[in-house]
Backbone of each chain as ProteinMPNN parsed JSONL, in Angstrom:
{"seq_chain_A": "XXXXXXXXXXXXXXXXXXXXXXXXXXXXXXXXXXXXXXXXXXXXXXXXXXXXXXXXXXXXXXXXXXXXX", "coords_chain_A": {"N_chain_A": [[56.265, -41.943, -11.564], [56.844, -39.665, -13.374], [54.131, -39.217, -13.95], [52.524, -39.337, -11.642], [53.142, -36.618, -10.669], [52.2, -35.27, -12.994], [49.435, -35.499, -13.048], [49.063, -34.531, -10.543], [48.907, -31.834, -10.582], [47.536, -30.919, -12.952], [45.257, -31.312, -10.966], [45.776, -29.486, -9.209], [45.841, -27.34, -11.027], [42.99, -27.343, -11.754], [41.557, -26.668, -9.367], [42.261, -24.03, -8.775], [41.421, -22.955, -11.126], [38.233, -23.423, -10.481], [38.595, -21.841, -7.973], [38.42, -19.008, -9.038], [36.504, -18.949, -10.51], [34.25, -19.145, -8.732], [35.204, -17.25, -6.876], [35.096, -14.449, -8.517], [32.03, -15.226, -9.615], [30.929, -14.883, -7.642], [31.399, -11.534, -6.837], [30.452, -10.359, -8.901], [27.627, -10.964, -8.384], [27.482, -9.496, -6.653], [27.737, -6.992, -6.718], [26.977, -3.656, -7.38], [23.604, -2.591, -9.663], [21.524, -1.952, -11.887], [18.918, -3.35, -13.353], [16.815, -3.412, -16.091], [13.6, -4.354, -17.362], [11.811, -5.313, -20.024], [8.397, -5.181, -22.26], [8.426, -7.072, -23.784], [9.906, -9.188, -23.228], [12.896, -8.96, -23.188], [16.038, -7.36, -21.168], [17.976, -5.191, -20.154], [21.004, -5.052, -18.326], [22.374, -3.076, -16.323], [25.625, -1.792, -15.122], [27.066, -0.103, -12.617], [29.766, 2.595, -13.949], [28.884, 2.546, -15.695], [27.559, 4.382, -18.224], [24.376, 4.706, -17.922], [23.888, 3.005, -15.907], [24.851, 4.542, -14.161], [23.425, 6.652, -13.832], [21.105, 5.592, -13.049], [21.631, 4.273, -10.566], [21.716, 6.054, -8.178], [19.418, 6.671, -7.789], [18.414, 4.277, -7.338], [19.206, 4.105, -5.108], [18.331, 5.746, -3.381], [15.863, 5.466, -3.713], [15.768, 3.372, -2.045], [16.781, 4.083, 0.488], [14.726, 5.564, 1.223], [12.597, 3.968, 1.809], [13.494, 2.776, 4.052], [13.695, 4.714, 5.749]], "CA_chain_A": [[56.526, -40.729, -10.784], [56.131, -38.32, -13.475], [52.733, -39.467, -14.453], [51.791, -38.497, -10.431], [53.766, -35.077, -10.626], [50.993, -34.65, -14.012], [48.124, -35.912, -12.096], [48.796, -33.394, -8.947], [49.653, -30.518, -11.322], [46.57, -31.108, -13.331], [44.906, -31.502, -10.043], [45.588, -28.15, -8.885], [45.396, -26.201, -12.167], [41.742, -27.479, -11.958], [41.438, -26.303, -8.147], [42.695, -22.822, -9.021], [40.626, -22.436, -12.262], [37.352, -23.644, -9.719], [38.652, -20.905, -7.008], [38.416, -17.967, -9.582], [35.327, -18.588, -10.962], [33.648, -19.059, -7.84], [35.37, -15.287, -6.529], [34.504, -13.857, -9.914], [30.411, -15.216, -9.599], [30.467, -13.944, -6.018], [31.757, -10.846, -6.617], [29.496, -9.86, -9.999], [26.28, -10.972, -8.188], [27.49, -8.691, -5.269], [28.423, -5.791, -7.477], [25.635, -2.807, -7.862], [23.752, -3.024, -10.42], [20.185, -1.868, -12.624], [18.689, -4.616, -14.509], [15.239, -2.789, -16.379], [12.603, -5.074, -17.65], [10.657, -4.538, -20.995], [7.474, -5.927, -22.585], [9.001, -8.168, -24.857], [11.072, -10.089, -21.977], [14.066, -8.826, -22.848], [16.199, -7.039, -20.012], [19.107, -4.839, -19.841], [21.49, -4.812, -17.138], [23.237, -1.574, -16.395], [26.177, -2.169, -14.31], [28.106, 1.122, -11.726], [30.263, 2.617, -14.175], [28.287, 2.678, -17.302], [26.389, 6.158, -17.821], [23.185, 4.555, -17.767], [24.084, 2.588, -14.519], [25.599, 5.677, -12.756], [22.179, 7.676, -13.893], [20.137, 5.235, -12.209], [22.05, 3.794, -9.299], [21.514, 6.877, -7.463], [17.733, 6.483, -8.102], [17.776, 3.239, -6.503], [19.715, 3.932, -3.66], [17.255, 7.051, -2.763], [14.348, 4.739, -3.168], [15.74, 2.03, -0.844], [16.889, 4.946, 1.698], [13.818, 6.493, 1.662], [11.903, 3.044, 2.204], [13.618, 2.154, 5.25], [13.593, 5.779, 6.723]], "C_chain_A": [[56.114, -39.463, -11.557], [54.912, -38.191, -14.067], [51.947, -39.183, -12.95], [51.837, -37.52, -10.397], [52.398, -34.67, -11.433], [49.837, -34.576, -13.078], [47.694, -34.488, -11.113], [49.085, -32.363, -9.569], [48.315, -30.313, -11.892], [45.383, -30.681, -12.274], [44.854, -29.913, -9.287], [45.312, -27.182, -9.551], [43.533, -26.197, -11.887], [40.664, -26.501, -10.531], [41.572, -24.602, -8.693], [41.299, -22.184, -10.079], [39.378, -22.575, -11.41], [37.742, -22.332, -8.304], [38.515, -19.629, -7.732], [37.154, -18.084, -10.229], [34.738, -18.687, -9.768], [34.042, -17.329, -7.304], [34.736, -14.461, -7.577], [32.709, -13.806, -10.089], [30.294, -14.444, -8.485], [30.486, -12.506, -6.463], [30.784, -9.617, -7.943], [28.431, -10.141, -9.26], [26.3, -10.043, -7.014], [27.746, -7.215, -5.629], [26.786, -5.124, -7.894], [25.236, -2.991, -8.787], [22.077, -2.424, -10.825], [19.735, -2.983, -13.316], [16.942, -4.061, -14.859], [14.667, -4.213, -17.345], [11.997, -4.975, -18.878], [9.592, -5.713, -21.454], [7.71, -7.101, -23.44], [10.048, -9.315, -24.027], [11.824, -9.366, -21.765], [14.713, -7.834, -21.686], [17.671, -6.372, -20.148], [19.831, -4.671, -18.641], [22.981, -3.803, -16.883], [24.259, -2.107, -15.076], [26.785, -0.678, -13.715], [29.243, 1.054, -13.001], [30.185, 2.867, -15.727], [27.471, 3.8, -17.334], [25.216, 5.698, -17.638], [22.808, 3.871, -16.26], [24.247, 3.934, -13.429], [24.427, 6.837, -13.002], [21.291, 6.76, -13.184], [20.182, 4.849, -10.782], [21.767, 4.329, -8.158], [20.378, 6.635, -7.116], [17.588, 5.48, -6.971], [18.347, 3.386, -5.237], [18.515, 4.816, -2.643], [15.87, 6.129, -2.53], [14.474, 3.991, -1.772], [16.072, 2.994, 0.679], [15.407, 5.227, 2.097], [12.593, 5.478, 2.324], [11.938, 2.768, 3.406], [13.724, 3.544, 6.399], [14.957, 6.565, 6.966]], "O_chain_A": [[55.457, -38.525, -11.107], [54.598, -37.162, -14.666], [50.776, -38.813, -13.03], [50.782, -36.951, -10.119], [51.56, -33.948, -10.894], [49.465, -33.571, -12.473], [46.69, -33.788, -10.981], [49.807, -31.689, -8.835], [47.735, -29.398, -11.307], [44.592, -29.803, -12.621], [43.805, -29.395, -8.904], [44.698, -26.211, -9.111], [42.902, -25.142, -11.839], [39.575, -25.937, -10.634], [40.476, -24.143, -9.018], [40.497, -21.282, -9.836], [39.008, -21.4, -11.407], [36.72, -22.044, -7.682], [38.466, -18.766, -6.856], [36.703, -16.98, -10.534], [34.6, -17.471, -9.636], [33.239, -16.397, -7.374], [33.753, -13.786, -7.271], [32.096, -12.825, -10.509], [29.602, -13.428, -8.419], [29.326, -12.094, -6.494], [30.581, -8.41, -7.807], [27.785, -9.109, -9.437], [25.255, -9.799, -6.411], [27.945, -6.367, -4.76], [25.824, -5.681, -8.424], [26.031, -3.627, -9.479], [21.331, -2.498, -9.849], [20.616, -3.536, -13.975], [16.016, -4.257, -14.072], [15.461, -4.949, -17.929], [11.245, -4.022, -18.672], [9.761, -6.897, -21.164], [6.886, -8.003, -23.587], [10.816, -10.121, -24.551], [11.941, -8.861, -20.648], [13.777, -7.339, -21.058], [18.585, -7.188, -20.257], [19.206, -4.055, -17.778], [24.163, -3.909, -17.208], [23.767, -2.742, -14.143], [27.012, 0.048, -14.683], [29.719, -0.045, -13.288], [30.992, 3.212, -16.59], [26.717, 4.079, -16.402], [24.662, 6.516, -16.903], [21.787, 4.096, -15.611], [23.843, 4.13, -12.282], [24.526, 7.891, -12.374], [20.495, 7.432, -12.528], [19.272, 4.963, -9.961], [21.557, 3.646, -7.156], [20.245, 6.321, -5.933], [16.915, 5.643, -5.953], [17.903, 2.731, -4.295], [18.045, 4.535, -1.541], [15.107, 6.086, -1.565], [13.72, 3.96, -0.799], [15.654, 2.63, 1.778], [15.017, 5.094, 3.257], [11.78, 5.913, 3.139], [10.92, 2.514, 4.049], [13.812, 3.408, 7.619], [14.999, 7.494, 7.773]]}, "seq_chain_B": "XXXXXXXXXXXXXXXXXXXXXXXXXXXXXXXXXXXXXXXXXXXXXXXXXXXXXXXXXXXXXXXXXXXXXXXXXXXXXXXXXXXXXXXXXXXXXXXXXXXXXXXXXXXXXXXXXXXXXXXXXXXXXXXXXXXXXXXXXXXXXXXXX", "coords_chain_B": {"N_chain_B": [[-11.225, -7.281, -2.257], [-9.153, -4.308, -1.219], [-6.847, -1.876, -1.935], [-4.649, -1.454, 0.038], [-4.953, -4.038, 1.287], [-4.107, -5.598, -0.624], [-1.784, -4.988, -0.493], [-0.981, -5.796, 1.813], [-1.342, -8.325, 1.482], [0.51, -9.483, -0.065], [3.052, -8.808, 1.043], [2.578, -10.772, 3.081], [2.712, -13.3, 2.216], [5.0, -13.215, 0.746], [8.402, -13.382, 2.341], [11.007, -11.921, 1.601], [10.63, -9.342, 0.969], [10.623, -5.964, 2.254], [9.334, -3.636, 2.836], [6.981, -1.969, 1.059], [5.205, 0.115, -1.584], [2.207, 1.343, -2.812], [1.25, 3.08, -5.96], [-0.041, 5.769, -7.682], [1.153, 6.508, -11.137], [2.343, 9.013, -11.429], [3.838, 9.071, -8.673], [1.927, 9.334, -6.386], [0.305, 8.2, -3.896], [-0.917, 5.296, -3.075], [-1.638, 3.265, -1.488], [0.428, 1.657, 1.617], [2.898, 0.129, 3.109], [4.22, 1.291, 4.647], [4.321, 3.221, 8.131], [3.028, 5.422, 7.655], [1.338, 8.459, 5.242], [3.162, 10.301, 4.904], [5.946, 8.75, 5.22], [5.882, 6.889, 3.299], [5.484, 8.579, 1.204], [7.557, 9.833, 0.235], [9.005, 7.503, -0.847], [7.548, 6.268, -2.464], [7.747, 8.115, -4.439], [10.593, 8.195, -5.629], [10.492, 5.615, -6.482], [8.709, 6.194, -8.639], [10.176, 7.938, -9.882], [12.39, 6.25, -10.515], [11.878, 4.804, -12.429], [11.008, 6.158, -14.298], [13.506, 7.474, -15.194], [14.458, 5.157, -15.622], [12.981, 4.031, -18.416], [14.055, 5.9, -19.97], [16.171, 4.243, -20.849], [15.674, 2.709, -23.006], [15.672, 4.128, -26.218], [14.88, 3.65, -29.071], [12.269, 4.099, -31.459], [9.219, 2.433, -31.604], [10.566, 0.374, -29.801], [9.4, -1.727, -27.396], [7.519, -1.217, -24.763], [8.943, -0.189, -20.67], [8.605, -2.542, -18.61], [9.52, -3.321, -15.446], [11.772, -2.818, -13.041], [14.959, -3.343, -11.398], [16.45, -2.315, -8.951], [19.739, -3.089, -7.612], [21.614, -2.471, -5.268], [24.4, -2.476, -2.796], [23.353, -2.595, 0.392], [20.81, -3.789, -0.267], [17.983, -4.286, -2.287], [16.081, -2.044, -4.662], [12.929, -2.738, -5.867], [10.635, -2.435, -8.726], [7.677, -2.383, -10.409], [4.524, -2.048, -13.045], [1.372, -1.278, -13.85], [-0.912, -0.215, -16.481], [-2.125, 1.762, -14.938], [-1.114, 1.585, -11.869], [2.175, 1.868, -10.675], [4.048, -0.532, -8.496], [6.057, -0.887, -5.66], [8.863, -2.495, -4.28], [11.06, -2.751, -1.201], [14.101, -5.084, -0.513], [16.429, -7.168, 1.314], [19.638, -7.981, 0.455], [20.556, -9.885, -2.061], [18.137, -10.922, -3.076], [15.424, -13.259, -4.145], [15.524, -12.598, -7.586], [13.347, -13.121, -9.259], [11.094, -14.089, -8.177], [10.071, -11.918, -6.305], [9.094, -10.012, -8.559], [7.373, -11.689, -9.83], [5.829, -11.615, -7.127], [4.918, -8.867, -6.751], [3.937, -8.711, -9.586], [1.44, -9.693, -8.556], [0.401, -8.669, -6.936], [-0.451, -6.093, -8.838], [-2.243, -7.138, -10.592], [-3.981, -8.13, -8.97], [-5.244, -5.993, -7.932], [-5.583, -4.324, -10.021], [-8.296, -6.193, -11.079], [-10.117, -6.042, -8.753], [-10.208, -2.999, -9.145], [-11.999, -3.463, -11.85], [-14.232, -5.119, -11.317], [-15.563, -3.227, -8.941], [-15.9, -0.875, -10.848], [-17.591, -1.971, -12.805], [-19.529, -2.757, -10.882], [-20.39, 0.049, -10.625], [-21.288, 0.78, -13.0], [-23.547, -0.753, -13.77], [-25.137, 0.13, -11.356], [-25.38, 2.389, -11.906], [-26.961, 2.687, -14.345], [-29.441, 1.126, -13.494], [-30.514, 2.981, -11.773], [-30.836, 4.762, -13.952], [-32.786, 3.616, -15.462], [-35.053, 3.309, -13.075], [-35.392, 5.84, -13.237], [-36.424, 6.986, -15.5], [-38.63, 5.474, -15.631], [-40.589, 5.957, -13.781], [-40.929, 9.218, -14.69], [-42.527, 8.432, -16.769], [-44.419, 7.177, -15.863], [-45.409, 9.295, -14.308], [-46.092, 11.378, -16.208], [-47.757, 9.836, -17.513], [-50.122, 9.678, -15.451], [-50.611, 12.408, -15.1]], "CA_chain_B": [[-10.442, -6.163, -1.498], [-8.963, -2.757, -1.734], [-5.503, -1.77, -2.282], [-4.219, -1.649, 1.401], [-4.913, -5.375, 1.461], [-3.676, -6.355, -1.506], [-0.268, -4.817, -0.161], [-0.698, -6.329, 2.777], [-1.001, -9.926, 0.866], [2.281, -9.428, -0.792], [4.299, -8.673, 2.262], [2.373, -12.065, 3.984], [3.372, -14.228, 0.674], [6.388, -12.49, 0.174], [9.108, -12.99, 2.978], [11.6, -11.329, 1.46], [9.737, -7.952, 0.825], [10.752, -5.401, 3.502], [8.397, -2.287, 2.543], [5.934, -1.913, -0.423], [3.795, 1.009, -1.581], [1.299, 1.374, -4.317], [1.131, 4.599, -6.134], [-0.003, 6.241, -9.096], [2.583, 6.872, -12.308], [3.26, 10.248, -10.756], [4.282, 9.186, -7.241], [0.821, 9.501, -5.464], [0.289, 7.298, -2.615], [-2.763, 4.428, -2.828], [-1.498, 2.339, -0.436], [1.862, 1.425, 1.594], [2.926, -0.817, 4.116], [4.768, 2.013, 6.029], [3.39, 3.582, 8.449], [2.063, 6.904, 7.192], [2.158, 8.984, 4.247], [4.705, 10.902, 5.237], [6.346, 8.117, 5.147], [5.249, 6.8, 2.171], [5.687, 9.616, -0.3], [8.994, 9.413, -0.543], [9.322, 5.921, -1.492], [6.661, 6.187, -4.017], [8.088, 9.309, -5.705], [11.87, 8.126, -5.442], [10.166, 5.099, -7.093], [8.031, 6.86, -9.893], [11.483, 9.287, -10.8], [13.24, 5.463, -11.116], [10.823, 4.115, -13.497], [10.974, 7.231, -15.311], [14.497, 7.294, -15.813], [14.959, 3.285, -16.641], [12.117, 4.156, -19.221], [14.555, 6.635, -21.235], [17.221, 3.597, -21.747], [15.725, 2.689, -24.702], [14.459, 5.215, -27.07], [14.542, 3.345, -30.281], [10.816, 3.859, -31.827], [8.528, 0.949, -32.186], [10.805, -0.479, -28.688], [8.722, -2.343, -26.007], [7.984, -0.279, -23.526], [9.281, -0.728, -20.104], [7.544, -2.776, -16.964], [9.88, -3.434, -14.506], [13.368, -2.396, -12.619], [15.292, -3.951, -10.238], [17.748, -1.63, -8.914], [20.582, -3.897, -6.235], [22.476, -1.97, -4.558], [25.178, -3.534, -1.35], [22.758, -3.084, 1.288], [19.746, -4.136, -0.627], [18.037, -3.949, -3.585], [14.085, -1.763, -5.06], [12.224, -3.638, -7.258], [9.435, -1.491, -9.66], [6.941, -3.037, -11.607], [3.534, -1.224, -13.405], [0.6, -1.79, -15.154], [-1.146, 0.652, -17.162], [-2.269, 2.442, -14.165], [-0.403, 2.011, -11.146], [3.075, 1.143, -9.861], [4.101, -1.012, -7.14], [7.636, -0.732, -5.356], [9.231, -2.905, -2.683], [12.649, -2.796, -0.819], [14.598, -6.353, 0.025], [17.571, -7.466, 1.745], [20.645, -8.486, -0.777], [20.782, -10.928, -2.994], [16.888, -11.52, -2.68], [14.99, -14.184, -5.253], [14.743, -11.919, -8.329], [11.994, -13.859, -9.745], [9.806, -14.526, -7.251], [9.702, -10.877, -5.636], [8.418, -9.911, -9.356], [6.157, -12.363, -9.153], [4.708, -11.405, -6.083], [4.733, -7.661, -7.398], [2.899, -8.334, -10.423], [0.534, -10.939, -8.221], [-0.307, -7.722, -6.437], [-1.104, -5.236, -9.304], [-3.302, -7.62, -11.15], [-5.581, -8.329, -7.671], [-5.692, -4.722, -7.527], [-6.876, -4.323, -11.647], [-9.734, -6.78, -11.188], [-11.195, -5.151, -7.866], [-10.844, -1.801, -10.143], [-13.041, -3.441, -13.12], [-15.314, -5.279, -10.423], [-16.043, -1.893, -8.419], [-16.34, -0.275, -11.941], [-18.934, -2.562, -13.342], [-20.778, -2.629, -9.89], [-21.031, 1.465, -10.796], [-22.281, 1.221, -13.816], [-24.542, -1.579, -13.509], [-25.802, 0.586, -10.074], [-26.296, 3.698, -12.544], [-28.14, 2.012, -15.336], [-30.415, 0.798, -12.879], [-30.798, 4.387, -11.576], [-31.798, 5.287, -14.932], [-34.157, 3.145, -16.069], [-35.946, 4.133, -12.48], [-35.743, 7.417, -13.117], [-37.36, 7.112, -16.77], [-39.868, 4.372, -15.663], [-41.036, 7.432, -12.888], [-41.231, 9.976, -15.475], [-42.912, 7.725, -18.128], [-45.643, 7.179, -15.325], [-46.412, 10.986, -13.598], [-46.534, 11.705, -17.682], [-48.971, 9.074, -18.155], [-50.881, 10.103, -14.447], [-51.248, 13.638, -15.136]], "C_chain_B": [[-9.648, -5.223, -2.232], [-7.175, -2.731, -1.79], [-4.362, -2.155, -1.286], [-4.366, -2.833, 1.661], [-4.384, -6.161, 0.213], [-1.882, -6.281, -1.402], [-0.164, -5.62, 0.924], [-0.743, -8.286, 2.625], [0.244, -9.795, 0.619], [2.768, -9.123, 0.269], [3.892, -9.914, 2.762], [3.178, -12.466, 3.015], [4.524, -13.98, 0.318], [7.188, -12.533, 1.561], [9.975, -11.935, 3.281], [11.313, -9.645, 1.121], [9.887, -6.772, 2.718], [9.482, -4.46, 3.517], [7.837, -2.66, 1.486], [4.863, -0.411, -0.619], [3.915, 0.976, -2.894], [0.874, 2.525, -4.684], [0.77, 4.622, -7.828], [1.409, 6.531, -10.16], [3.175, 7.722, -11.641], [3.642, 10.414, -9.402], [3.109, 9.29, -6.1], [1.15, 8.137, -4.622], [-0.949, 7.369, -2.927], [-2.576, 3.801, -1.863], [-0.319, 1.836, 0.047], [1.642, 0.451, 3.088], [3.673, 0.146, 5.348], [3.699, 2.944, 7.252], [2.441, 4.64, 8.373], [2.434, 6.98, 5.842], [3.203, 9.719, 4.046], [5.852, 10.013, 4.702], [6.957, 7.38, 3.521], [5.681, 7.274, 1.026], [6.906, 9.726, -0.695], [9.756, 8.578, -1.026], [9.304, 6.348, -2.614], [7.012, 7.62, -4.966], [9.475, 8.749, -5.903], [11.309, 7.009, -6.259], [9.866, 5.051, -8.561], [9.381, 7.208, -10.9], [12.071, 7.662, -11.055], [12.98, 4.561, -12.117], [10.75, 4.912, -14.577], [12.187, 7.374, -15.989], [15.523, 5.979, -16.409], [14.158, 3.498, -18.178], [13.271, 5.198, -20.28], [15.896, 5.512, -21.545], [17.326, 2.919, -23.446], [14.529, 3.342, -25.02], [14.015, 4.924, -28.408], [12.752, 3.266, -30.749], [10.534, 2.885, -31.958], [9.46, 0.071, -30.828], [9.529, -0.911, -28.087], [8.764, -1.511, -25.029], [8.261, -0.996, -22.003], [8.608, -1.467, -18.877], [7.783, -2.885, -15.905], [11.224, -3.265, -14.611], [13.53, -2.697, -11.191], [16.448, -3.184, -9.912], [18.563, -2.746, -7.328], [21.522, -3.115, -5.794], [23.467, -3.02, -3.282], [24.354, -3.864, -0.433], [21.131, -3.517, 0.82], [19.048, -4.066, -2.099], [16.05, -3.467, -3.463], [13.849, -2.285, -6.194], [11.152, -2.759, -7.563], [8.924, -2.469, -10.321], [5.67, -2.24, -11.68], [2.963, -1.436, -14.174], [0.422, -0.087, -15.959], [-1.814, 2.325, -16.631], [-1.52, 2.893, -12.711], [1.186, 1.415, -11.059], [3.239, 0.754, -8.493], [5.23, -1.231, -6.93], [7.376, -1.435, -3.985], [10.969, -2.869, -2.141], [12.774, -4.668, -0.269], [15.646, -6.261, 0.843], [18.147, -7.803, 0.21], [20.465, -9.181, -1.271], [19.439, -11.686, -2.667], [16.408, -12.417, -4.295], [14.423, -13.09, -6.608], [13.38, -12.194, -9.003], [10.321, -14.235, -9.232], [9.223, -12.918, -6.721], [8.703, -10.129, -7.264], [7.535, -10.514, -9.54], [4.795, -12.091, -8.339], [3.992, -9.679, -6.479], [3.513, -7.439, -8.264], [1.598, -9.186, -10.009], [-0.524, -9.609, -8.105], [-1.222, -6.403, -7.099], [-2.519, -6.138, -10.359], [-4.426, -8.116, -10.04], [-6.367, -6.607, -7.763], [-6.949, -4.437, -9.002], [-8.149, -5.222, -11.478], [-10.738, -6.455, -10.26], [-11.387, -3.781, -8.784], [-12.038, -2.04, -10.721], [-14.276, -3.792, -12.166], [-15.888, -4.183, -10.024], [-16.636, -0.778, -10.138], [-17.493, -0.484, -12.827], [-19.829, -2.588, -12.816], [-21.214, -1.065, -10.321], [-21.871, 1.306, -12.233], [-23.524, 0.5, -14.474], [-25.736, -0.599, -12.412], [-26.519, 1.874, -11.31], [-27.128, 3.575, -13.312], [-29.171, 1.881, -14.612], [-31.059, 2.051, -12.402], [-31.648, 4.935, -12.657], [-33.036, 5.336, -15.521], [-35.688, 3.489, -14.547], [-36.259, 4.992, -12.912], [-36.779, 7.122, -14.549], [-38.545, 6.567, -16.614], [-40.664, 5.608, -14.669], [-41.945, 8.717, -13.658], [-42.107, 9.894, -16.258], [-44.485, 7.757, -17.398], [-46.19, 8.257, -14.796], [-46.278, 11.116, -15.083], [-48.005, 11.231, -17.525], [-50.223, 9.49, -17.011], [-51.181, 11.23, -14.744], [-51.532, 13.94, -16.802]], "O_chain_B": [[-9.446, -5.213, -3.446], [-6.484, -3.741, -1.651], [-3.412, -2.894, -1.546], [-3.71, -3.004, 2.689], [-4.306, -7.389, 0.241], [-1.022, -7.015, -1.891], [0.898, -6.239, 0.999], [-0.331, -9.164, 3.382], [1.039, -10.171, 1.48], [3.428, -10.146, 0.088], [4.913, -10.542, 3.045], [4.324, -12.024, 2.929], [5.055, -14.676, -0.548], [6.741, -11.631, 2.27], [10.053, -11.241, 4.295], [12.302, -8.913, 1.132], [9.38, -6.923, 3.829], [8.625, -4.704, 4.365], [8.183, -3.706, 0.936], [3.965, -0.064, 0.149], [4.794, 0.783, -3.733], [0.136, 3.145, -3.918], [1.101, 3.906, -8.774], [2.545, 6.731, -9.729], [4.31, 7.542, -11.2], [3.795, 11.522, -8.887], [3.462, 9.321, -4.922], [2.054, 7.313, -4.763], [-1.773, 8.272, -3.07], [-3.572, 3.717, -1.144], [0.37, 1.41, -0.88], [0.668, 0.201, 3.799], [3.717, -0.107, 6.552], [2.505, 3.195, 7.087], [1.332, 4.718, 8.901], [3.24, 6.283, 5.226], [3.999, 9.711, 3.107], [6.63, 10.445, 3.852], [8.039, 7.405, 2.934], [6.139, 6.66, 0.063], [7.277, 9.716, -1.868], [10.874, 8.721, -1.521], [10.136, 6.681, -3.458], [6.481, 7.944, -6.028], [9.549, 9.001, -7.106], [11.687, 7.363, -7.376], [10.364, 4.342, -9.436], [9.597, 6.932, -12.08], [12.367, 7.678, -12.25], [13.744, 3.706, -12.566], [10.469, 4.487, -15.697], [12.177, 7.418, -17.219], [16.538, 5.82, -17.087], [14.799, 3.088, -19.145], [13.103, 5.052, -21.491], [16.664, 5.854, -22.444], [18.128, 2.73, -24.361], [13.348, 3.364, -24.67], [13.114, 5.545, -28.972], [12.073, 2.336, -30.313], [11.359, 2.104, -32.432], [9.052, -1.088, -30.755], [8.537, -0.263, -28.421], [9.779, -1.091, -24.474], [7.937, -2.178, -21.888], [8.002, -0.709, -18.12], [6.904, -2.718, -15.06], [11.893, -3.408, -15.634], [12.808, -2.508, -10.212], [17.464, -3.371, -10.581], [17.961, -3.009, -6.287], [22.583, -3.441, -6.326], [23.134, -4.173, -3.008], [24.257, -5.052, -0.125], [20.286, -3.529, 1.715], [19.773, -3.746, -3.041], [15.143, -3.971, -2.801], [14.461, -2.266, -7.262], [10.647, -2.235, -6.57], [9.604, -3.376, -10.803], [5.399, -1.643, -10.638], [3.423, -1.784, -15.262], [1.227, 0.843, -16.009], [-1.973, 3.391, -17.227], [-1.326, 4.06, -12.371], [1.271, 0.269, -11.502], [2.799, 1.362, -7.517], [5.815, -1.807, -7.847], [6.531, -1.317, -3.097], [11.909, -2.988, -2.927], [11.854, -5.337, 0.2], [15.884, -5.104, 1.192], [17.507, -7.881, -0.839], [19.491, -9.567, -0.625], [19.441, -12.794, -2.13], [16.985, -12.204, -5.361], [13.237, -12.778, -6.716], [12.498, -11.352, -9.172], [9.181, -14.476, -9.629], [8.007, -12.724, -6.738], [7.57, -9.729, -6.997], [6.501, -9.857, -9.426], [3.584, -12.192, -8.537], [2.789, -9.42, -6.464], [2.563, -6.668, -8.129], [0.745, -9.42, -10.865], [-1.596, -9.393, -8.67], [-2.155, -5.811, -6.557], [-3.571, -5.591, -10.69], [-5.58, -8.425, -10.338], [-7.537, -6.231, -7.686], [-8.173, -4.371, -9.121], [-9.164, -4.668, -11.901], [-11.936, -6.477, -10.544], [-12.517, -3.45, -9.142], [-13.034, -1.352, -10.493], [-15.234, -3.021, -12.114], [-16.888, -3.912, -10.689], [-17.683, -0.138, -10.239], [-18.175, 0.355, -13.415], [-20.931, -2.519, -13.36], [-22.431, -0.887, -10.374], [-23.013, 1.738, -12.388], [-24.267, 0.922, -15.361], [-26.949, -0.612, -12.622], [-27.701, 2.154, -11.506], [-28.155, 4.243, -13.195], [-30.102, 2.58, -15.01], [-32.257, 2.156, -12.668], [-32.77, 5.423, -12.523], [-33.867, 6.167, -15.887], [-36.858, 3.776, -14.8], [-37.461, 5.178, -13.102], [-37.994, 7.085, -14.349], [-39.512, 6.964, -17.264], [-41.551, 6.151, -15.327], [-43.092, 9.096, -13.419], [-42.668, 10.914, -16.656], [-45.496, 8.163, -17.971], [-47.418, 8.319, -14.746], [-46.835, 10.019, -15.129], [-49.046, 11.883, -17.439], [-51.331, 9.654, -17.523], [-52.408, 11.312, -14.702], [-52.094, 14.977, -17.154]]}, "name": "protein", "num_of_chains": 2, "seq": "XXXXXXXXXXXXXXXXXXXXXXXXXXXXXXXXXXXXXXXXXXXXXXXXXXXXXXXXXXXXXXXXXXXXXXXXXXXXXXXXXXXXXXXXXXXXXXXXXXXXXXXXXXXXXXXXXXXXXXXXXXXXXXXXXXXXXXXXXXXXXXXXXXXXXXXXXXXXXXXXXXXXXXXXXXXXXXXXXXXXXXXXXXXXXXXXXXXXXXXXXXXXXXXXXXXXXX"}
């Protein structure tokens, strides 16, 4: 009995920990965001909230407005 | 082909690609998928100014300089990329294939660079040839009179 109680306890901790990373990926790949490019690969990614994010964010929003009219 | 078709490849090949225009560093308009320049110019400058200000994130000397920016916003996201002459900007829907739309981006500025050098070599292949007329002309009313 209390080797099922573990089981289903276990069982849900695992469920829980699998429902928060899934909200957590969603919610970062859905979250504004800069990501600049350079010659060498590498790639910074400026996120809303960071001065370099909140200096460009604007930027991109104006582009994508101005694209679609 | 010319610029206006090389945009208009990348939007075929490219699903996800809503808009696109091709512009000089400083925002000029070469070629766009919208329908005017009117249109147009305010992409490709709203573009230029976001390339300009990703370009001051890093200032360390001797950095890499920068080639491309993907800005995502909620309702969509502009992608930048640039060679040594022009940039090319497109708008998406959300959560579009970052990889591939760069891709198609830089598919488009390197078709464009090799019609440049092509058209460039046809000129100065065309003028050489010009020349040596002209001298072979000269060489002979000399030698006639």
């Amino acid at each position: 009995m209390k080797a099922r109680s573990a089981v289903g306890l276990l069982a849900a901790g695992a469920a829980l920990a699998g429902a928060i990373v899934f909200v957590r990926t969603k919610s970062q790949s859905e979250r504004e965001h800069v990501d600049v490019y350079f010659a060498d690969g590498s790639m910074v990614s400026l996120e809303a909230g960071s001065a370099d994010g909140d200096r460009l964010l604007p930027l991109a929003r104006r582009a994508l407005a101005s694209a679609r009219g | 082909m010319d610029a206006a078709q090389a945009l208009a490849d990348l939007t075929e090949i490219s699903a996800q690609i809503e808009a696109a225009v091709l512009a000089d560093h400083d925002g000029s308009v070469v070629a766009s998928t919208l329908g005017d320049e009117a249109a147009a110019k305010p992409f490709a400058e709203a573009a230029a100014e976001l390339l300009a200000a990703a370009d001051e994130v890093r200032t360390e000397p001797g950095s890499d300089p920068l080639v491309q920016v993907e800005g995502a916003a909620l309702d969509g996201s502009v992608f930048v990329a640039k060679d040594d002459r022009h940039l090319v900007a497109a708008v998406t829907k959300p959560r579009p294939t970052v990889g591939l739309v760069f891709y198609d981006l830089k598919t488009c500025l390197r078709m464009l660079e090799r019609e440049e050098e092509a058209k460039a070599a046809k000129a100065t292949k065309t003028a050489t040839r010009r020349r040596t007329t002209t001298k072979k002309t000269e060489e002979a009313e000399s030698e006639s009179s």
